[in-house]
N, C-alpha and C positions, 0 to 999 in steps of 0.2 A: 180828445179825438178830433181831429179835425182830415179831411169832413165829416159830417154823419155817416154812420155805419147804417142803414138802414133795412138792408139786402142780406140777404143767405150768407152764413160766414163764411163759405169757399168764394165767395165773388169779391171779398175786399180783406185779403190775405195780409199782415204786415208782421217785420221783424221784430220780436219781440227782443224787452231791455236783457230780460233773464228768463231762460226757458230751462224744465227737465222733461228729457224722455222717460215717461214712467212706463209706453211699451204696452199696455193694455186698455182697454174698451171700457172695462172696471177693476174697481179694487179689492171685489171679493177675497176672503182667503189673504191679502197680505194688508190688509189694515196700516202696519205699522210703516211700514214704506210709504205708503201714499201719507200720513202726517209729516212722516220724517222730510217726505220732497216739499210739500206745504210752509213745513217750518223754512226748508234750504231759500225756496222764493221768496217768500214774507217777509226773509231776514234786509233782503233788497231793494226794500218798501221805503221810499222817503215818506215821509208821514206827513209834509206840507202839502203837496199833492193829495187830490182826491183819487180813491182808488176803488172799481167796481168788482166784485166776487164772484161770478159764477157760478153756481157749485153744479153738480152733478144733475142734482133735482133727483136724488134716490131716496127715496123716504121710505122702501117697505124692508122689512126683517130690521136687518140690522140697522140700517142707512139713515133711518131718524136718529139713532145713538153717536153715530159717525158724525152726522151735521150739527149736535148738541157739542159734539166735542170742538166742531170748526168754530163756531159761535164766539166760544169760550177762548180757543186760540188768538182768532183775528181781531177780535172785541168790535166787528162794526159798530155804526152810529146810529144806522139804518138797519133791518131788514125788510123786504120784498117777496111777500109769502103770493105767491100766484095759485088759483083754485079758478075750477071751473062747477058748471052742473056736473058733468060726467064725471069730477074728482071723485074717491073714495075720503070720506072721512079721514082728514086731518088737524091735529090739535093748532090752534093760533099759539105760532112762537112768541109769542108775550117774555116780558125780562123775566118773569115771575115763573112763567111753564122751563125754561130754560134753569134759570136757576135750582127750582127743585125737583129738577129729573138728574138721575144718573146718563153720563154718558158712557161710550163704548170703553173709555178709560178713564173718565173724567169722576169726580161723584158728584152729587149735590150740594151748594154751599147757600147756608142761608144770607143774605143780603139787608143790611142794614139802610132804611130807603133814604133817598140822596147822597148814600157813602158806597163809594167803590170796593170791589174784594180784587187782592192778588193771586193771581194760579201761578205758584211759584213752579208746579212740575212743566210748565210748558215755558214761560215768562225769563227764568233763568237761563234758556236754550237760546235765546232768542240775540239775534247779534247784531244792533243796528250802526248810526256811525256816530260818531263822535260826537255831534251837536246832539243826537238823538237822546242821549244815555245819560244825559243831567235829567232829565223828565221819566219818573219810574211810568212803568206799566203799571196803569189802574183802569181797572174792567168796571164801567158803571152803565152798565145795561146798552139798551137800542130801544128806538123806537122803532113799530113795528107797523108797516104798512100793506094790511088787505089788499089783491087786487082780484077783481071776478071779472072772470073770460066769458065773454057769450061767443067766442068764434068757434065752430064747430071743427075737431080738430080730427084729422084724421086716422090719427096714428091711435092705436088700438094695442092691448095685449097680444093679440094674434100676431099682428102682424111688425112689434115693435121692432124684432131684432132687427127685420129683414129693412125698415124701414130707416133706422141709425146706421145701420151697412151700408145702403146708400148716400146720406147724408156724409159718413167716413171715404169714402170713395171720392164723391166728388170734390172735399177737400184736398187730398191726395192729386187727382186728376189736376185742381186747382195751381196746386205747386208745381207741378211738372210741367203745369202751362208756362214756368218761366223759361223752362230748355231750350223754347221753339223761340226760331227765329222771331225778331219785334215786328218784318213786314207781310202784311197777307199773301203768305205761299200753302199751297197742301203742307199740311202734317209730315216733319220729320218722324221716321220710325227711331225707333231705343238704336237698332244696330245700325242707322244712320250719322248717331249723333258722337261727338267724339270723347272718349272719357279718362280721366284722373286715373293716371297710372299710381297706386300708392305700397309700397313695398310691407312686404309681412310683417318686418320689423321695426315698422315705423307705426302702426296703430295697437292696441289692444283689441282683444272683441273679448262679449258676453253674450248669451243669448238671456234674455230678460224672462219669458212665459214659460221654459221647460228646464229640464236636466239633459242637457246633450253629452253626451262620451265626447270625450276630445276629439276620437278619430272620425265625429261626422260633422265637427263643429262649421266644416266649409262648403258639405250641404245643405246647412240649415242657411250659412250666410248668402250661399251665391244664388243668384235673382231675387233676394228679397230686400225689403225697403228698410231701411240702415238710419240712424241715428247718429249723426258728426259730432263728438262728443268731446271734453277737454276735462280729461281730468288731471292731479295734482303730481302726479306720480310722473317721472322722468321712464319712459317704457323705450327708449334708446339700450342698447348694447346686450340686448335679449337674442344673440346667435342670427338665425335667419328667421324664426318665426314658423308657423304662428302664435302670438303670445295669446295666453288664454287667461282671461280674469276669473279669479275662484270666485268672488263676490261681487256682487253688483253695486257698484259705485252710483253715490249722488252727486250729480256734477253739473256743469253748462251742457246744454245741447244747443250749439250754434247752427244746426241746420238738420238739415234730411235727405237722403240719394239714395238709387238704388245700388246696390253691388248687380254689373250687368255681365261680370264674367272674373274668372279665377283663372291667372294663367300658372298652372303648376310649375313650368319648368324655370321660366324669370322670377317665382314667389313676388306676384303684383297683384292684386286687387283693383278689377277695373270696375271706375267709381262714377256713375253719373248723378248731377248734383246740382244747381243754379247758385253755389254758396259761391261769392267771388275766392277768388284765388287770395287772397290776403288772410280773409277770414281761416281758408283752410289750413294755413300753418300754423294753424293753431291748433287743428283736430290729432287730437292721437290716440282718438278710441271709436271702438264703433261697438253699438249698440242696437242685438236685433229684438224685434220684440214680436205680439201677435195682429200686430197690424201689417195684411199684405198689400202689395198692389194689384190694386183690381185685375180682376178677370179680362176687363174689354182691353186694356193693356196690351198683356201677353196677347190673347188672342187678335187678336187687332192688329198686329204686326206686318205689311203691306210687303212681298218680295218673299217671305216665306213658305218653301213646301214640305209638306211631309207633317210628321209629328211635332208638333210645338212642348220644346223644354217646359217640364214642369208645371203641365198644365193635364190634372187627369181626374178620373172620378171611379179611377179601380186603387182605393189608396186602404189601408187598414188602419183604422185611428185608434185601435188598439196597440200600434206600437207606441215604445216608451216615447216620452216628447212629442206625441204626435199632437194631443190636443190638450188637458190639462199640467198643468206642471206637479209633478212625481213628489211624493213626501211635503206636502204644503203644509205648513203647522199649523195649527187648530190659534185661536184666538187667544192670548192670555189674557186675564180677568182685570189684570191691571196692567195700567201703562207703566213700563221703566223708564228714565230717561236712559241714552245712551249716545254714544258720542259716534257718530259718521263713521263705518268700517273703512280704513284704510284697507283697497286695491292689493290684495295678494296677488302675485304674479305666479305662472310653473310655464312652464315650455314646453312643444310638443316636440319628440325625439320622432327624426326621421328613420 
């Protein structure tokens, strides 16, 4: 990293080498996606490099099971256990507490000490390059480094969600700040700025958090914030579109935009975005998920009167797709391995 990142992560934004949109806040409920996108980046990990993990920091219900599984994937060298006074009781990730706990999919494996164990359910998945692949995967623990917080924090159960909502926001806002012109002028509004004509047939879409009916798949996409996506699949000579993904593909996401209008009668999708135009010939999916764009956004919008599109609070979130995703599968007991669902395609008939 050069320079130091010191500052709030919306204030020092950079392109990452390999990104996926996974589309939600957390991984509740699809567990196996969120490993599965872990493994797809991990696999992109030069190993000569030093490489720092983030994780979630979810440690209650399930999420200590889910980070015993991460452990055991990435094989750090290091972990980084932060605790404060206000913490709830948490176990020290020690090699030893790791090794003989079960994870979310993982089991227990006893550890012979100074000698490494292989996790062939995860370890055989794993696809690095060519110099990588003379040297096996051997997992021989971590050392494990305490740290106690005296800074008195204020984020609270009460108030957490509302609190990460904001933090998510002004990343968002963050990005968007590339739109705006580089010299100090007032704020471009959205309908000032000029956007990426991209035809129906030239991207895929999914919506990633719900079960949408095809016939409303372009009200969930228009005004919301999109995912520039490249997956494997050739989605050229699909009629006029729109092409609809049955499954939710793990792929590159080379950027983020919002869809700022659908013009029905040309089949265009108007795309606002900061990705350069190079990068974008290479997008041919787009990817909606449950992250919006903020409130002060839409409403914020300078030359507008009347009712603001899509901004309301007479809404029923008991319809389908309104807020959980419909038929979510229950946890299996054990992890399968399985191999990356190849992108089915179907077409909407006009």
């Amino acid at each position: 990293m050069s320079p130091a990142n010191t500052g709030p992560p919306f204030t020092h934004q950079r392109t990452p080498q390999k990104m996926v949109y996974y589309g939600k806040a957390a991984c509740k409920n699809n567990y196996e996606n969120y490993i599965d996108i872990i493994k797809y980046v991990f696999s992109s990990y030069k190993r000569e490099s030093p490489l720092i993990v983030n994780t979630m920091g979810w440690v209650t219900d399930k999420g200590l099971l889910l980070l015993i599984d991460l452990i055991r994937l990435l094989s750090p060298s290091h972990v980084v256990q932060f605790s404060s006074s206000r913490s709830k009781y948490m176990p020290n990730l020690t090699p030893d507490y790791v090794d003989d706990m079960d994870g979310l999919y993982t089991k227990s494996k006893s550890k012979v000490r100074n000698r490494g164990f292989q996790l062939t359910e995860f370890a055989e998945s794993l696809e690095f390059a060519d110099e990588d692949k003379e040297s096996p995967l051997m997992f021989t623990g971590h050392k494990l480094m305490c740290v106690q917080s005296d800074f008195a924090f204020r984020k609270t159960p009460r108030n957490r969600e509302s609190h990460n909502r904001i933090l998510r926001d002004l990343a968002v806002l963050g990005y968007l700040g590339q739109l705006q012109p580089p010299v100090p002028k007032p704020l471009c509004p959205l309908h000032g700025l000029t956007p990426y004509q991209v035809p129906f047939n030239a991207v895929a879409l999914r919506i990633l958090h719900a079960d949408v009916a095809p016939t409303h798949i372009l009200y969930a996409v228009n005004a919301s914030w999109v995912g520039l996506c490249k997956i494997l699949d050739d989605v050229r000579g699909y009629a006029d579109g729109p092409i609809l993904l049955a499954q939710t593909p793990i792929c590159d996401c080379l950027g983020f935009g919002i869809c700022r209008g659908i013009d029905m009668e040309k089949r265009l999708y108007h795309i606002l975005t900061p990705v350069p135009p190079e990068e974008l010939r290479n997008v041919n999916c787009l990817l909606v998920g449950a992250i919006s764009v903020p409130q002060c956004v839409l409403k914020g919008q300078r030359g507008l009167e009347g009712t603001i599109p899509y901004v309301t609070t007479d809404y029923n979130l008991k319809l389908p797709g309104a807020s959980e995703k419909i038929g979510a599968r229950e946890t299996e007991v054990t992890y399968q391995e399985r191999p990356h669902p190849k992108p089915k395609f179907y077409r909407k008939v006009n």
